[in-house]
C-alpha positions in Angstrom: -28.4 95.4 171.8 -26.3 98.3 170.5 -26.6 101.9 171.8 -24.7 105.2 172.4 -25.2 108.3 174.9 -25.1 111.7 173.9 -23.4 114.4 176.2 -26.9 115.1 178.3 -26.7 111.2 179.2 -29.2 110.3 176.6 -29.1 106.8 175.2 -30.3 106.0 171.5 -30.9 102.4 171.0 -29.1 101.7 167.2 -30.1 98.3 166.8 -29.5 94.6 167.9 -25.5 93.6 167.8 -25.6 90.2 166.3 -27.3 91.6 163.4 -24.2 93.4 163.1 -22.1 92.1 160.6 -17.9 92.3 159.4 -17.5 93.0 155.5 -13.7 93.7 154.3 -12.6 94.2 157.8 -15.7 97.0 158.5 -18.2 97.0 160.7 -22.0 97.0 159.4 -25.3 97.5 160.6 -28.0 96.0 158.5 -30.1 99.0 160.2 -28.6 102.2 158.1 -28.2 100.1 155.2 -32.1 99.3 155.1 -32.5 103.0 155.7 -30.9 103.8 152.2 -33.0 101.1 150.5 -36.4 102.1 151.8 -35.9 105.8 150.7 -36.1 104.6 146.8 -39.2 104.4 145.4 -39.3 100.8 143.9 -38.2 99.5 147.4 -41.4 97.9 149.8 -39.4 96.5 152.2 -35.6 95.0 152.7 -33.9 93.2 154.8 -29.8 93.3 154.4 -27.5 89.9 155.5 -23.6 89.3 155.2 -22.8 87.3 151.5 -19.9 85.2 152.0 -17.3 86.4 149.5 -14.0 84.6 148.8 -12.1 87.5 149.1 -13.4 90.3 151.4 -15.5 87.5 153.3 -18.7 88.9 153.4 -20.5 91.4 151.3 -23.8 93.4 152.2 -26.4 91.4 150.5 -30.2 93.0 150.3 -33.5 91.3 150.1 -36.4 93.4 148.3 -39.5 93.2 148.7 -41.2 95.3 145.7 -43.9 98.3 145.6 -46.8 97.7 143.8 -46.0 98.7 140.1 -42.7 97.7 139.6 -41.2 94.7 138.2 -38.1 92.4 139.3 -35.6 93.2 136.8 -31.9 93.9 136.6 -32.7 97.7 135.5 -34.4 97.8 138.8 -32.0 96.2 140.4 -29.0 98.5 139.0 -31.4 101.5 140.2 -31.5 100.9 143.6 -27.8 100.0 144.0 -26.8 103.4 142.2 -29.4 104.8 144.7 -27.5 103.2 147.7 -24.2 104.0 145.8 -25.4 107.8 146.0 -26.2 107.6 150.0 -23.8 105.1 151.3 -19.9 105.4 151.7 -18.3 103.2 149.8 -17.5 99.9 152.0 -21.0 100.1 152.8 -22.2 99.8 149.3 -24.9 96.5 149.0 -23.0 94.6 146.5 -25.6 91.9 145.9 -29.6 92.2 145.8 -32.3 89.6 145.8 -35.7 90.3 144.9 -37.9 87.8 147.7 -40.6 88.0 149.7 -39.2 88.5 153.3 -39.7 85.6 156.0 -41.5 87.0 158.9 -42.0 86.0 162.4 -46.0 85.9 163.6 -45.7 89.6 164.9 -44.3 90.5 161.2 -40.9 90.7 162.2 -38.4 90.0 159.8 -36.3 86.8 160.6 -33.0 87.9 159.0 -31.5 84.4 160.8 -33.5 82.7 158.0 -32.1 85.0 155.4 -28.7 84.5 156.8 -28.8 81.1 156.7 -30.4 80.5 153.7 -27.4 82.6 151.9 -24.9 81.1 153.5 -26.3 77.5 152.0 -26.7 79.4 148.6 -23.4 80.7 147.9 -21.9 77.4 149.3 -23.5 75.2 146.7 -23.1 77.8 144.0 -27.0 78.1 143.6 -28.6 81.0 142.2 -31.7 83.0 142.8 -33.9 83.5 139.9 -34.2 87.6 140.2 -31.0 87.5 142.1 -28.4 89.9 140.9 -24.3 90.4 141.5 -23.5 94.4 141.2 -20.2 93.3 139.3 -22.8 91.8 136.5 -24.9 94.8 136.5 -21.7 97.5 134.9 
């Protein structure tokens, strides 16, 4: 569990550390990245996991989950990263994006150690999602 205190002795709870993840040398929490996907319109729910990446190890890699009405293309897809592009500093930019339905536990929990290992297995064998898009394809 990760958490600060303010100067009145406070404590916030920020989120749970091993979802915590390193991406060139930086330190990300899938929590605030989430934060910026939700806020856009075409975005139902997400869930964000470390990419491996052969040179800055791991990227931020989001799974969507679409709102009624819109469709799994790479014009959405480009949309929401130039959304997250316009709320995020830069080495926090989600560089990947999958459109999925998101595994849950039975309480509706989203098992991101599913999602994490699932990519890790993809990128390994070179496989591809089908409405799976790379922001260096998308211009």
């Amino acid at each position: 569990m990760t958490a600060s205190r303010d100067s009145d002795g406070y404590l916030t709870f920020i989120g749970r550390a091993d979802d915590v993840f390193k991406a060139s040398d930086y330190r990300l929490s899938p929590f605030e990245l989430e934060s910026a996907l939700i806020e856009h319109a075409a975005v139902a729910e997400a869930a964000v996991v470390p990419s491996p990446h052969p040179l800055r190890h791991a990227v931020p890699k989001a799974f969507v989950t679409l709102a009624p009405g819109y469709t799994p293309t790479r014009d959405v897809a480009a949309d929401i990263l130039a959304h997250c592009r316009g709320t995020l500093a830069p080495y926090k930019w989600i560089r990947r994006i999958e459109f999925a339905p998101l595994p849950k536990t039975v309480s509706g929990k989203i098992r991101r150690v599913e999602l994490r290992q699932a990519e890790a297995q993809r990128r390994a064998s070179g496989e591809r999602g089908e409405y799976e898009f790379f922001e260096e394809e998308l211009g």
